[in-house]
mmCIF file of the N, C-alpha and C atoms, coordinates in Angstrom:
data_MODEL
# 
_entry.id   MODEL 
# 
loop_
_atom_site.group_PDB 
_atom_site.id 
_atom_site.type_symbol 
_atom_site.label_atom_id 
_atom_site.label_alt_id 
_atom_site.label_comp_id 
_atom_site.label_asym_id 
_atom_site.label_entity_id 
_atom_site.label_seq_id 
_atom_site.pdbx_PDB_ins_code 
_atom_site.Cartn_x 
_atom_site.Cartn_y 
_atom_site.Cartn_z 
_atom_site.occupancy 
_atom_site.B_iso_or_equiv 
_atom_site.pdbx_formal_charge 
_atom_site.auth_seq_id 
_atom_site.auth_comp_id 
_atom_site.auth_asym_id 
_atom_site.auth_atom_id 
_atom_site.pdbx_PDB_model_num 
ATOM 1   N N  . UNK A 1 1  ? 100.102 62.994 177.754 1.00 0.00 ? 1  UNK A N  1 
ATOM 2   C CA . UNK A 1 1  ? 100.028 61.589 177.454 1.00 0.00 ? 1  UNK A CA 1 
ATOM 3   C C  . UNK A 1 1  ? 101.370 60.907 177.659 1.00 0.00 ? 1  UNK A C  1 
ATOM 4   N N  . UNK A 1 2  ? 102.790 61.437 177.560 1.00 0.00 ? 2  UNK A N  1 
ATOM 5   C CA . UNK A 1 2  ? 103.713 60.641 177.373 1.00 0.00 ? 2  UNK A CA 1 
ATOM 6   C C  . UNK A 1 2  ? 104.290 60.496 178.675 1.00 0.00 ? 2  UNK A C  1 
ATOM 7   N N  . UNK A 1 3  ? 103.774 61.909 179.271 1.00 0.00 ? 3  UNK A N  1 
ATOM 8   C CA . UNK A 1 3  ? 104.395 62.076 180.591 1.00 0.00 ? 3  UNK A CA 1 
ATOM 9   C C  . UNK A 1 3  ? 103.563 60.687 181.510 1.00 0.00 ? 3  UNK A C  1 
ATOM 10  N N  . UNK A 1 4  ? 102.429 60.419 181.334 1.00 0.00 ? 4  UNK A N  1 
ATOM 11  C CA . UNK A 1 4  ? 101.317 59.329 182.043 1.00 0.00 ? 4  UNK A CA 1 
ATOM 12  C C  . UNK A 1 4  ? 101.980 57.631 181.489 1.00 0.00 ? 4  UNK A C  1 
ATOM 13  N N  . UNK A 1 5  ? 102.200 57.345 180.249 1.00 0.00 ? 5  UNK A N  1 
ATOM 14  C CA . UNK A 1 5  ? 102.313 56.346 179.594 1.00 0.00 ? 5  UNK A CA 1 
ATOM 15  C C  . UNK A 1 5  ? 104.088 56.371 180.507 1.00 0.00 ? 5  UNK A C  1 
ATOM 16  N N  . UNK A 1 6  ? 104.462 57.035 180.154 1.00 0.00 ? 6  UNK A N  1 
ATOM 17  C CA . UNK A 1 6  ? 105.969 57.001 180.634 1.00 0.00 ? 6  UNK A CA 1 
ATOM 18  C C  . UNK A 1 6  ? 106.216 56.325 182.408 1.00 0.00 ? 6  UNK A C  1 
ATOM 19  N N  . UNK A 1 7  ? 105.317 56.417 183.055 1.00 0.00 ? 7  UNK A N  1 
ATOM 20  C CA . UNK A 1 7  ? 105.243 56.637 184.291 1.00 0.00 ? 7  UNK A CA 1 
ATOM 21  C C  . UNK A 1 7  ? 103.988 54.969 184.734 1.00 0.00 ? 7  UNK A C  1 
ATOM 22  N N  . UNK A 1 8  ? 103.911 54.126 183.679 1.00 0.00 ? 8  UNK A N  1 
ATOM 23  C CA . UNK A 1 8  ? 103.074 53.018 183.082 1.00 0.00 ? 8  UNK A CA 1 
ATOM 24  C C  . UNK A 1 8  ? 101.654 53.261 183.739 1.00 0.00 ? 8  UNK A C  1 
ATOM 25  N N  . UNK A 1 9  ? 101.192 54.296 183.116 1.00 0.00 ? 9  UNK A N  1 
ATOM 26  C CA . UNK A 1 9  ? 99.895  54.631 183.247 1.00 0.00 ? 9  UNK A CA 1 
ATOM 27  C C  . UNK A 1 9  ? 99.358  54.820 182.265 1.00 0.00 ? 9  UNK A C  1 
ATOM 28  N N  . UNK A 1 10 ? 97.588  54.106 181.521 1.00 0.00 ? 10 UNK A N  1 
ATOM 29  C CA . UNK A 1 10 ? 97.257  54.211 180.310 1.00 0.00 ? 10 UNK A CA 1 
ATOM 30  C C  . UNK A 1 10 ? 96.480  54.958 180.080 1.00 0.00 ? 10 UNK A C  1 
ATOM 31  N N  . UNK A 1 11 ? 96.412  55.169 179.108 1.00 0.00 ? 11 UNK A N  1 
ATOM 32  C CA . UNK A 1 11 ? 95.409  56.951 178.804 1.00 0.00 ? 11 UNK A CA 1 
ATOM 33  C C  . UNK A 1 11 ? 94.233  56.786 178.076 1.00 0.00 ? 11 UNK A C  1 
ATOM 34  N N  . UNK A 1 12 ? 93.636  57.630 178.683 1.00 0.00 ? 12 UNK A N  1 
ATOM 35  C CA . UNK A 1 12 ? 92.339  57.585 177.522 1.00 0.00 ? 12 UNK A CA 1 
ATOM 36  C C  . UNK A 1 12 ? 92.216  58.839 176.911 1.00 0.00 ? 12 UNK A C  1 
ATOM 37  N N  . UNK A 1 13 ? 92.163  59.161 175.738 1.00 0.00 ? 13 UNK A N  1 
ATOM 38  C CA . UNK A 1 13 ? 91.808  59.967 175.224 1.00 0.00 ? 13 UNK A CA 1 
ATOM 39  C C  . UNK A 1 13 ? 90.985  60.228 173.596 1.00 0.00 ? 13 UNK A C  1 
ATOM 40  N N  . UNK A 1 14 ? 90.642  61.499 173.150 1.00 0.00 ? 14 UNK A N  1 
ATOM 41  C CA . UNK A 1 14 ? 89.938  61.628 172.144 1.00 0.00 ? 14 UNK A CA 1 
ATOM 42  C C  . UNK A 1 14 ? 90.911  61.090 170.434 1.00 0.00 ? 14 UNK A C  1 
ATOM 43  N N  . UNK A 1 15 ? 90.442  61.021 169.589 1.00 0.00 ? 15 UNK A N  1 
ATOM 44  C CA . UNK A 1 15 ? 90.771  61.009 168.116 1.00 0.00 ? 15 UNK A CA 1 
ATOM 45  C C  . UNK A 1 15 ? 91.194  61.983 167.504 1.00 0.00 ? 15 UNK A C  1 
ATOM 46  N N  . UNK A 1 16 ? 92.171  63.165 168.120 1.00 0.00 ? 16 UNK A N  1 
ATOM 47  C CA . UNK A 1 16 ? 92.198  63.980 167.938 1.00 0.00 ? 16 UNK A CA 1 
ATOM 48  C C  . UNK A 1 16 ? 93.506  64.795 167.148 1.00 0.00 ? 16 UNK A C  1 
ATOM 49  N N  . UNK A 1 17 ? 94.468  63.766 166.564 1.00 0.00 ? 17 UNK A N  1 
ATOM 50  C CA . UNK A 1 17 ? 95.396  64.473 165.929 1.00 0.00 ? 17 UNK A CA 1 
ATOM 51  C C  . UNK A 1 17 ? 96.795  63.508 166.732 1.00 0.00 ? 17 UNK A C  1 
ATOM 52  N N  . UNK A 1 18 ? 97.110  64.095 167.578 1.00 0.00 ? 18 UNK A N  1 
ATOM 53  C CA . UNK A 1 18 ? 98.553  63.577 168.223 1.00 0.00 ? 18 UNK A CA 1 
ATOM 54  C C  . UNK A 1 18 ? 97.922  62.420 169.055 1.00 0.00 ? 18 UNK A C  1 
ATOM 55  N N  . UNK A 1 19 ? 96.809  62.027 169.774 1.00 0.00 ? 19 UNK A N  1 
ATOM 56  C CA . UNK A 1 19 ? 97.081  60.771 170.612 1.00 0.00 ? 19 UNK A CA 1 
ATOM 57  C C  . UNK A 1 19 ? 97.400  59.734 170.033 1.00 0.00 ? 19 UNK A C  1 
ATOM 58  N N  . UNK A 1 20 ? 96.746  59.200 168.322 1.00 0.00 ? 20 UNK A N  1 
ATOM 59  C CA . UNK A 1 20 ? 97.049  58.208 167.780 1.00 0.00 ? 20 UNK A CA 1 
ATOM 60  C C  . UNK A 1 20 ? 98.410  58.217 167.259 1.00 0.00 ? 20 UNK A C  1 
ATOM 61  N N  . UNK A 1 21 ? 99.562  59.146 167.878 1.00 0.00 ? 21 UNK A N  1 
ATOM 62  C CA . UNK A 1 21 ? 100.876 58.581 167.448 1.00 0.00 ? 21 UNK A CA 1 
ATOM 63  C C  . UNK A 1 21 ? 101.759 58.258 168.653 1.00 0.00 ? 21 UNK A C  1 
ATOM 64  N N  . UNK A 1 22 ? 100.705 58.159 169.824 1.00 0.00 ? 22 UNK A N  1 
ATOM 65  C CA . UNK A 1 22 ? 101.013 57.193 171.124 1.00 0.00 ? 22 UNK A CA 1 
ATOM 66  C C  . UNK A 1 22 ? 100.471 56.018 171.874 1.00 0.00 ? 22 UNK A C  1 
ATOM 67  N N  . UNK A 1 23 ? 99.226  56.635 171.318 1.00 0.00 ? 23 UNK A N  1 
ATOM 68  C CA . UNK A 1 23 ? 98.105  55.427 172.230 1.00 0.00 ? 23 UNK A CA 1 
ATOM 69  C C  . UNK A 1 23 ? 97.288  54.298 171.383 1.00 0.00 ? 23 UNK A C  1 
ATOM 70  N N  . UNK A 1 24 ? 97.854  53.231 171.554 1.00 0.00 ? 24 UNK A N  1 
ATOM 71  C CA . UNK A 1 24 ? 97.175  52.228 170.496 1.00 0.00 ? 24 UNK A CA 1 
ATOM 72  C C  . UNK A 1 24 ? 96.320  51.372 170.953 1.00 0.00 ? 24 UNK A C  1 
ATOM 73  N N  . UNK A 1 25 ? 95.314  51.449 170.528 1.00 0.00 ? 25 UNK A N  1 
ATOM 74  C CA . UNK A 1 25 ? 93.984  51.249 171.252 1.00 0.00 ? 25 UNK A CA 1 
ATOM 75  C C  . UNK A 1 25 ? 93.793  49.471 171.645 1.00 0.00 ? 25 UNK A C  1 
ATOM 76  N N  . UNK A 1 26 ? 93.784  49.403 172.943 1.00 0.00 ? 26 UNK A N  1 
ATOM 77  C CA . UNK A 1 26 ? 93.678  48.226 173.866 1.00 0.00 ? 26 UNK A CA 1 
ATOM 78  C C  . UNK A 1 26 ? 95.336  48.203 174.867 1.00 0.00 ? 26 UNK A C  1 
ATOM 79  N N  . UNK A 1 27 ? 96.381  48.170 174.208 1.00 0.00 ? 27 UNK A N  1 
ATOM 80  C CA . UNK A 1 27 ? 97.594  48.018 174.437 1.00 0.00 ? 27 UNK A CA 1 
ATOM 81  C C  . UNK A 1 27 ? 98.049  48.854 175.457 1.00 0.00 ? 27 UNK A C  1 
ATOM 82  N N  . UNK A 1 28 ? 98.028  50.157 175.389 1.00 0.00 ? 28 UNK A N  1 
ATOM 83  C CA . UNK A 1 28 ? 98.208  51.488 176.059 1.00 0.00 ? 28 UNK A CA 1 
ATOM 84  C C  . UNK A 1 28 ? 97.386  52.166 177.175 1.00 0.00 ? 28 UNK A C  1 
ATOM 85  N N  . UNK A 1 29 ? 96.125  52.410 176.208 1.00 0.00 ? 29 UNK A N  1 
ATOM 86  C CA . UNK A 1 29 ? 95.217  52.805 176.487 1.00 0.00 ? 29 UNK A CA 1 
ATOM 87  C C  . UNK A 1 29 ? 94.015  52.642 175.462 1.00 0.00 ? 29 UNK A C  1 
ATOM 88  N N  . UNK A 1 30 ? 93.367  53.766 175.267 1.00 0.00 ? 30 UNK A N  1 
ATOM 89  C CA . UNK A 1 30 ? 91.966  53.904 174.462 1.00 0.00 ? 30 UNK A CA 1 
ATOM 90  C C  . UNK A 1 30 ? 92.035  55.003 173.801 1.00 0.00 ? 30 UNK A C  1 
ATOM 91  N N  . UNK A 1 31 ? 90.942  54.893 172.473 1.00 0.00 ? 31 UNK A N  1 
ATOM 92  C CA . UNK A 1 31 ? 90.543  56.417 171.929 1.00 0.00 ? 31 UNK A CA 1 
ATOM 93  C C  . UNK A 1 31 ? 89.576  55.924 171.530 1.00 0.00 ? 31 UNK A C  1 
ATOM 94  N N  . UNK A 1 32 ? 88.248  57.180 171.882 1.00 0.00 ? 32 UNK A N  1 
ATOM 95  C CA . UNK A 1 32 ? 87.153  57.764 171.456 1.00 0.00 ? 32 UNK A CA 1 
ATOM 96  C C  . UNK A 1 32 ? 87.151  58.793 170.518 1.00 0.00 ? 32 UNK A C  1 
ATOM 97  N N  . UNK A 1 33 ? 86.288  58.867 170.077 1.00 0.00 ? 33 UNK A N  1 
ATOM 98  C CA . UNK A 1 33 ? 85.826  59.635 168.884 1.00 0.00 ? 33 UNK A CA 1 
ATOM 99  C C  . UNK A 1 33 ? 86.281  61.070 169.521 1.00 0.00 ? 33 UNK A C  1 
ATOM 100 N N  . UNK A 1 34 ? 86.691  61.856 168.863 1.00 0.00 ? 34 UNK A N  1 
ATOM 101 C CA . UNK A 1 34 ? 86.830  63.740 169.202 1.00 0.00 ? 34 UNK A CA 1 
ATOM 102 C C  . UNK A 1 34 ? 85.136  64.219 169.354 1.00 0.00 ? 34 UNK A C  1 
ATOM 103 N N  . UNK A 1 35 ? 84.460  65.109 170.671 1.00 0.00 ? 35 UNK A N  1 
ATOM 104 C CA . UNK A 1 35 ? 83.480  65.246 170.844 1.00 0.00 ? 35 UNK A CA 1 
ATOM 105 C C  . UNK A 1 35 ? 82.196  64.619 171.361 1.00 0.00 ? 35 UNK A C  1 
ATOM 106 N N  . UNK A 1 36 ? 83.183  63.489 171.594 1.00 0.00 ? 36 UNK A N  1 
ATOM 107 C CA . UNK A 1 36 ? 82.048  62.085 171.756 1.00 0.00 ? 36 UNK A CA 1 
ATOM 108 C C  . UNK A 1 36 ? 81.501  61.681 173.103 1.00 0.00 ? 36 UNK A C  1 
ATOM 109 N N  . UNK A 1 37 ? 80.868  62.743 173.522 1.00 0.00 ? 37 UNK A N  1 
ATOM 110 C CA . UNK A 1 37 ? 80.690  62.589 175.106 1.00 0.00 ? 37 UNK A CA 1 
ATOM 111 C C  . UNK A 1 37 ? 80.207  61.488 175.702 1.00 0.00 ? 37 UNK A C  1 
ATOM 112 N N  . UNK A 1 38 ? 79.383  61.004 175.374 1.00 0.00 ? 38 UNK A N  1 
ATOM 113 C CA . UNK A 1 38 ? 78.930  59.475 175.281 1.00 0.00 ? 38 UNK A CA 1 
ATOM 114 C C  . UNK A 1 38 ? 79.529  57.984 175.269 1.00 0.00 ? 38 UNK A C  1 
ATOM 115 N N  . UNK A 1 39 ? 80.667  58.669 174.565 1.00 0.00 ? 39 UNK A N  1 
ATOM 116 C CA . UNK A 1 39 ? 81.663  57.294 174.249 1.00 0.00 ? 39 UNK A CA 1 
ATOM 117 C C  . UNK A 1 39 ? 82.718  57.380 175.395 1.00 0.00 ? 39 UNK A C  1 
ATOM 118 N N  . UNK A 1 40 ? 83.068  58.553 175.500 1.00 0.00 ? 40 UNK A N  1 
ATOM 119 C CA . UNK A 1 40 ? 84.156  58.900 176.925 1.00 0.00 ? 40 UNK A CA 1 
ATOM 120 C C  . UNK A 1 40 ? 83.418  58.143 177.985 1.00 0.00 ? 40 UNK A C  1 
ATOM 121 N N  . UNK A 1 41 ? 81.969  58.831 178.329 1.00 0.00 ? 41 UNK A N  1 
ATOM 122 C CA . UNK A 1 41 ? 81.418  58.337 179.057 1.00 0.00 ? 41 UNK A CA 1 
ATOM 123 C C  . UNK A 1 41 ? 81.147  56.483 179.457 1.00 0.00 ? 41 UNK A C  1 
ATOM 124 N N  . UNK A 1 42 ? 81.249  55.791 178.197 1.00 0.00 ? 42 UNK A N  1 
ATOM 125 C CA . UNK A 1 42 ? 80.957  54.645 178.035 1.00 0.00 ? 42 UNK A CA 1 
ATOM 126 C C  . UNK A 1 42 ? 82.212  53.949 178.717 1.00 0.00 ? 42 UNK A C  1 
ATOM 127 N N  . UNK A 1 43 ? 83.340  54.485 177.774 1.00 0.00 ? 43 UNK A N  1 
ATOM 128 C CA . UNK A 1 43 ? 84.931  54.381 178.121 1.00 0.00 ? 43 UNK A CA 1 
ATOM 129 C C  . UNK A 1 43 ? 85.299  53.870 179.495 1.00 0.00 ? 43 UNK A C  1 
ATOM 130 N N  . UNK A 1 44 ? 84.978  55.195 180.296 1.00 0.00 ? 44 UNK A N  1 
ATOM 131 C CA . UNK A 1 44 ? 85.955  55.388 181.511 1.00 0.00 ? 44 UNK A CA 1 
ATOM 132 C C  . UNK A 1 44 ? 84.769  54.388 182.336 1.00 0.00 ? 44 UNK A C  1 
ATOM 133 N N  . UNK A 1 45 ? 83.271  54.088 181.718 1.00 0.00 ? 45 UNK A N  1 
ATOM 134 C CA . UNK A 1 45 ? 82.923  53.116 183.218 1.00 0.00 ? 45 UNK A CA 1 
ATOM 135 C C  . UNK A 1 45 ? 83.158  51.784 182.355 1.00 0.00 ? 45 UNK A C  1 
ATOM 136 N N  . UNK A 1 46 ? 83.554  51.215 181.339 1.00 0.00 ? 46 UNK A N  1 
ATOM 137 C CA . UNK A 1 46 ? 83.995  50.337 181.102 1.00 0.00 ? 46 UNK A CA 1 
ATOM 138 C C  . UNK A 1 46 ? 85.651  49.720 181.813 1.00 0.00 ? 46 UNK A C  1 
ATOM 139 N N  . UNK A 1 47 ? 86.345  51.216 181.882 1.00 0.00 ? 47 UNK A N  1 
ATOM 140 C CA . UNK A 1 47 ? 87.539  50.884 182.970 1.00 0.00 ? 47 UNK A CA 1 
ATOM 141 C C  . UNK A 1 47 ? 87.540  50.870 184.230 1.00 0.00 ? 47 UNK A C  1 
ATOM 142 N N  . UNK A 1 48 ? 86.363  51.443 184.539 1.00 0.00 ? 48 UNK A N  1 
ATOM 143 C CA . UNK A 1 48 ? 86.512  51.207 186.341 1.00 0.00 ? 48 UNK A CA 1 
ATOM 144 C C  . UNK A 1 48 ? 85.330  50.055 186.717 1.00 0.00 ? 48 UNK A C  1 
ATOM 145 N N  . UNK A 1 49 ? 84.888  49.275 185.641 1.00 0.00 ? 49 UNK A N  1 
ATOM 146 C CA . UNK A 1 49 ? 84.068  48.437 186.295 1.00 0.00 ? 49 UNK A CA 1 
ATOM 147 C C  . UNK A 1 49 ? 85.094  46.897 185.982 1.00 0.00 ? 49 UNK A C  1 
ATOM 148 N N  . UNK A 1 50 ? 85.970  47.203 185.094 1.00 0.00 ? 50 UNK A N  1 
ATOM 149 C CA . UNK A 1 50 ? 86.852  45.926 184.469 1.00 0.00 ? 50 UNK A CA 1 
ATOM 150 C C  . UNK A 1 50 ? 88.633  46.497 184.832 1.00 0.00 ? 50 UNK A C  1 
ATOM 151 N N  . UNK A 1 51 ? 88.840  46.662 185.640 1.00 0.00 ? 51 UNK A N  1 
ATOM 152 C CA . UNK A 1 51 ? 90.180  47.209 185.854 1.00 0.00 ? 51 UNK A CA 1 
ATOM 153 C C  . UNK A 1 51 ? 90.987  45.717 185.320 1.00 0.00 ? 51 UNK A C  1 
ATOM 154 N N  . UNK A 1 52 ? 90.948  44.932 185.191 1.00 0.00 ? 52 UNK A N  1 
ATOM 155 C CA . UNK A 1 52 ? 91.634  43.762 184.129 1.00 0.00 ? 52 UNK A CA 1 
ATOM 156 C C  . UNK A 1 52 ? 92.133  44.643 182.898 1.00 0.00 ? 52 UNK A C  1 
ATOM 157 N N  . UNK A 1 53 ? 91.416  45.166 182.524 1.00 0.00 ? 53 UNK A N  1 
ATOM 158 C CA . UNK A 1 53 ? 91.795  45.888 181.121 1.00 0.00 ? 53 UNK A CA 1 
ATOM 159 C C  . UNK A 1 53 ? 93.213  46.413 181.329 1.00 0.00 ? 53 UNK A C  1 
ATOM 160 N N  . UNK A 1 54 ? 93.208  47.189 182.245 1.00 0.00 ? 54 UNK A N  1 
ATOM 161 C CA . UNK A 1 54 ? 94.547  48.061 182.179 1.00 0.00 ? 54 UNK A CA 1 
ATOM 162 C C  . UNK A 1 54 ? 95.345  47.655 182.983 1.00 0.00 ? 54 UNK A C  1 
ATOM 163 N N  . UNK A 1 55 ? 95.201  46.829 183.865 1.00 0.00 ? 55 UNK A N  1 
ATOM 164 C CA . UNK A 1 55 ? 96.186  46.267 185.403 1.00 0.00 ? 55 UNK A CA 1 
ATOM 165 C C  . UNK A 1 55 ? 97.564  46.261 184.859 1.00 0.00 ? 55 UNK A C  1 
ATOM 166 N N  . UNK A 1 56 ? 97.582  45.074 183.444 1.00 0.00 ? 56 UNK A N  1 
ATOM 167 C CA . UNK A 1 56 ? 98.666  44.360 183.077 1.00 0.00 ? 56 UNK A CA 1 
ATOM 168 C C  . UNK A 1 56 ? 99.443  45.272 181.753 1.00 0.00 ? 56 UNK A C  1 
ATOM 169 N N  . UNK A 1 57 ? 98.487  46.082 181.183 1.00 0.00 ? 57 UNK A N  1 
ATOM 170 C CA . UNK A 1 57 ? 98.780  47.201 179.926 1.00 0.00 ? 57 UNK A CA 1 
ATOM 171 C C  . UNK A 1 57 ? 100.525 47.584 180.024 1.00 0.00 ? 57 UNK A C  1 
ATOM 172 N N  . UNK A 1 58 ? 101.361 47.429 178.897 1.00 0.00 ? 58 UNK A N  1 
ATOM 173 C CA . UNK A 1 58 ? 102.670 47.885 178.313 1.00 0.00 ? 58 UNK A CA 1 
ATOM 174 C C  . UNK A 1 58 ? 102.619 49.150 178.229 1.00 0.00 ? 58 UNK A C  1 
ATOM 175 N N  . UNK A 1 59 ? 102.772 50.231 178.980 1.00 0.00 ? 59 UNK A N  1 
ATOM 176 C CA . UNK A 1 59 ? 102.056 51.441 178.630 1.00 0.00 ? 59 UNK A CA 1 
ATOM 177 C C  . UNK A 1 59 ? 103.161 52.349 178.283 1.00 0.00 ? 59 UNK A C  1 
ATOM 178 N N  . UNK A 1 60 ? 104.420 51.464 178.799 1.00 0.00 ? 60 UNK A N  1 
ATOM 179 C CA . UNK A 1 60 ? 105.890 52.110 178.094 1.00 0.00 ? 60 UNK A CA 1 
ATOM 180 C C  . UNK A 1 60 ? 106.168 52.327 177.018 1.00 0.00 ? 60 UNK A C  1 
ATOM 181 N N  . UNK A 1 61 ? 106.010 50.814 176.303 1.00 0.00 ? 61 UNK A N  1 
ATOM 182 C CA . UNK A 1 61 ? 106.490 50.692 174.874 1.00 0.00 ? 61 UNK A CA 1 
ATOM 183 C C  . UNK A 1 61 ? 106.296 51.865 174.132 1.00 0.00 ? 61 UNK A C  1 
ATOM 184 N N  . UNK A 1 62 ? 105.560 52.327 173.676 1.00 0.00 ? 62 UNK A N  1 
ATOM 185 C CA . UNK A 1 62 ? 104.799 53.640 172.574 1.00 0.00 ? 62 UNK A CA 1 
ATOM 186 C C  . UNK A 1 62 ? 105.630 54.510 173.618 1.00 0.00 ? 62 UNK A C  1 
ATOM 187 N N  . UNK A 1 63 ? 105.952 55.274 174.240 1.00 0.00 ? 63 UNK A N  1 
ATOM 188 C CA . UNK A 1 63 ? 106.115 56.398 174.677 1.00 0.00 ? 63 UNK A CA 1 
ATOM 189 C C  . UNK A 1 63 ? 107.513 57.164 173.979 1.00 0.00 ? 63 UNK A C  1 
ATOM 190 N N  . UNK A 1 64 ? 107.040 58.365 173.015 1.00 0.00 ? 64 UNK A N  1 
ATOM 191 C CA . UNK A 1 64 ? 107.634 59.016 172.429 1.00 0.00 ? 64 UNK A CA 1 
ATOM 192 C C  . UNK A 1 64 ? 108.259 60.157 172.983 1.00 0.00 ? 64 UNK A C  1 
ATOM 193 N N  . UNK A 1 65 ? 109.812 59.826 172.678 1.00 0.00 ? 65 UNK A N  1 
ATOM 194 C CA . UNK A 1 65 ? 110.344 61.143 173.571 1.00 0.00 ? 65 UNK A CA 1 
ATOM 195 C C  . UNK A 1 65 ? 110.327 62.489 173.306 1.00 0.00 ? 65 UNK A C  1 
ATOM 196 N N  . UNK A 1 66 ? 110.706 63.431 173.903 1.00 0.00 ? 66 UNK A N  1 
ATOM 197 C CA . UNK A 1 66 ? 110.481 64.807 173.490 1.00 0.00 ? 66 UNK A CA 1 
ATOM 198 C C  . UNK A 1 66 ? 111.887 65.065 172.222 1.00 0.00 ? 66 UNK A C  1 
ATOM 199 N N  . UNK A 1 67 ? 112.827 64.515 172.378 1.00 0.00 ? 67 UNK A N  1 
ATOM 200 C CA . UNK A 1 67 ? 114.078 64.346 171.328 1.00 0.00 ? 67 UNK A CA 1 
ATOM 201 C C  . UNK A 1 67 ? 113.972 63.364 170.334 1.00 0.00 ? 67 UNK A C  1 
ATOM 202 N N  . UNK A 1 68 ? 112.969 62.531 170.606 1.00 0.00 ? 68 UNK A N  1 
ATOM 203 C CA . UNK A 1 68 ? 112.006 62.173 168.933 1.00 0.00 ? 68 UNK A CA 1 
ATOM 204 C C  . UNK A 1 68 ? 111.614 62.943 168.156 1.00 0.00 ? 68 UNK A C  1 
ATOM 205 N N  . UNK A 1 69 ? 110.611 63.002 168.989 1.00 0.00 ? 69 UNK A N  1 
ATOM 206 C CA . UNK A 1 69 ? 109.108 64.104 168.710 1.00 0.00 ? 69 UNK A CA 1 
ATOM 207 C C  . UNK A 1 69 ? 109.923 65.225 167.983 1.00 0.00 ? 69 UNK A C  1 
ATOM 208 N N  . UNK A 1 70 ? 110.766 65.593 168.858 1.00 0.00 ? 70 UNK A N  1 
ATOM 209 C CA . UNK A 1 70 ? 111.763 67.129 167.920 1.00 0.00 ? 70 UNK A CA 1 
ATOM 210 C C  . UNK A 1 70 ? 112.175 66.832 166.464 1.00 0.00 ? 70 UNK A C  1 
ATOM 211 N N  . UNK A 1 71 ? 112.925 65.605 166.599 1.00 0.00 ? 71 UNK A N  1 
ATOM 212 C CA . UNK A 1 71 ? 113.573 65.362 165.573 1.00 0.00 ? 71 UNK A CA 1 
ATOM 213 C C  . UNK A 1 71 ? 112.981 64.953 164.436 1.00 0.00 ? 71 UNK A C  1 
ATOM 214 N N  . UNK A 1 72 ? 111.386 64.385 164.378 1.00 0.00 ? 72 UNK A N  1 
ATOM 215 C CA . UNK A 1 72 ? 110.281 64.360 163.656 1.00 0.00 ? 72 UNK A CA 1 
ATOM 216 C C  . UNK A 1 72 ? 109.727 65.277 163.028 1.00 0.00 ? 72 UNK A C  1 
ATOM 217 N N  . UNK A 1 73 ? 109.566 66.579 164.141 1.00 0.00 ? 73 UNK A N  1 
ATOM 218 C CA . UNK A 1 73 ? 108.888 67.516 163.587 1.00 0.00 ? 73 UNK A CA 1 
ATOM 219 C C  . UNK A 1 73 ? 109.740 68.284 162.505 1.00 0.00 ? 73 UNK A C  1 
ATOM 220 N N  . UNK A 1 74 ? 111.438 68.561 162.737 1.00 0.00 ? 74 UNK A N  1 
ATOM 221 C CA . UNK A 1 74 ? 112.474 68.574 161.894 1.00 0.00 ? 74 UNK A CA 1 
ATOM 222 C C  . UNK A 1 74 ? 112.304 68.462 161.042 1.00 0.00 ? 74 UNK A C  1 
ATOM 223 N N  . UNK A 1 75 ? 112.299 67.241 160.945 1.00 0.00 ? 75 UNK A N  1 
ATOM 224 C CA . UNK A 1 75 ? 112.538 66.341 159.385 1.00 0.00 ? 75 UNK A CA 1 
ATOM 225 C C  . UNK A 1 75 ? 111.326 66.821 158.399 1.00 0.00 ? 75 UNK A C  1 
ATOM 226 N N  . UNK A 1 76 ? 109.838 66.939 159.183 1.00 0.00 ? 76 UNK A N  1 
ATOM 227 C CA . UNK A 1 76 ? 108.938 67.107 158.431 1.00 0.00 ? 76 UNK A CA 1 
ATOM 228 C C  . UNK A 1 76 ? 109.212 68.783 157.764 1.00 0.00 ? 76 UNK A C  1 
ATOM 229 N N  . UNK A 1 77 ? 109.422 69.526 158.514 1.00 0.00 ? 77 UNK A N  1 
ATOM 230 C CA . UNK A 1 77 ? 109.526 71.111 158.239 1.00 0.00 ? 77 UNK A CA 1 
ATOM 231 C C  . UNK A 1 77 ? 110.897 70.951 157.390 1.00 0.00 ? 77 UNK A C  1 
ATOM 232 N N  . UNK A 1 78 ? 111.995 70.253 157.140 1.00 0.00 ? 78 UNK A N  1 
ATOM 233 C CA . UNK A 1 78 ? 112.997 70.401 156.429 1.00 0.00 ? 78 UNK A CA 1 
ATOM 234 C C  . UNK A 1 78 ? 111.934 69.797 155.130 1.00 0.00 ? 78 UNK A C  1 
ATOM 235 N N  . UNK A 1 79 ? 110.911 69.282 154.992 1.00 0.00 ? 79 UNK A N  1 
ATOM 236 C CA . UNK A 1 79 ? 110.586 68.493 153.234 1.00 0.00 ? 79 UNK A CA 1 
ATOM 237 C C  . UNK A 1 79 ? 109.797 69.545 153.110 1.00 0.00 ? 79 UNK A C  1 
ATOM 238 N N  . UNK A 1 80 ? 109.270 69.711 154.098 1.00 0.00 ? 80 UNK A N  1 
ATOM 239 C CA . UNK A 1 80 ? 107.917 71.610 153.427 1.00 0.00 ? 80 UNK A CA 1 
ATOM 240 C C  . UNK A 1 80 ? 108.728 73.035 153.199 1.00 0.00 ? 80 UNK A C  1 
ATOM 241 N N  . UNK A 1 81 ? 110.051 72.496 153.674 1.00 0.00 ? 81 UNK A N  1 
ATOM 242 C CA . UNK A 1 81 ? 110.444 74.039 153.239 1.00 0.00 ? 81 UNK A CA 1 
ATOM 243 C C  . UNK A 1 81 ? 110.613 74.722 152.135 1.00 0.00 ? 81 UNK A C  1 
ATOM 244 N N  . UNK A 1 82 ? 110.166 75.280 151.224 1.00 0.00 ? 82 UNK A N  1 
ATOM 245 C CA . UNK A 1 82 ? 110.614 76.375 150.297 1.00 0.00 ? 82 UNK A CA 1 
ATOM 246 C C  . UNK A 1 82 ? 111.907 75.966 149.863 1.00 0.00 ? 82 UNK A C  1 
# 
């Protein structure tokens, strides 16, 4: 995802844990439900029949670096530690 958003390309993906701490839904890209074959399905011909949606999309802004992301995961494992 960051590598795509980084590169101003918007993503679609599932509800699945890490996309919602990149992809904010309309802005970026999209998220569907985790499992939701139907809704993916709905999704991706909603983007190729309306390419307006994404032409103009900020798909930079959100893009979290890998020396964030590190320094996040850090911080969290330094408050759970023992």
């Amino acid at each position: 995802m960051a590598e795509s958003l980084a590169m101003g390309k918007p993503v679609l993906a599932t509800r699945n844990g890490g996309a919602e701490m990149q992809v904010i839904e309309g802005e970026n890209g999209w998220l569907v439900p985790t499992n939701d074959v139907e809704a993916m399905k709905n999704k991706m011909e909603e983007i190729i029949a309306h390419p307006e949606l994404w032409i103009n999309m900020d798909t930079t802004s959100h893009v979290v670096s890998i020396e964030k992301h590190v320094k996040e995961l850090v911080g969290i494992y330094e408050k759970i530690r023992c």
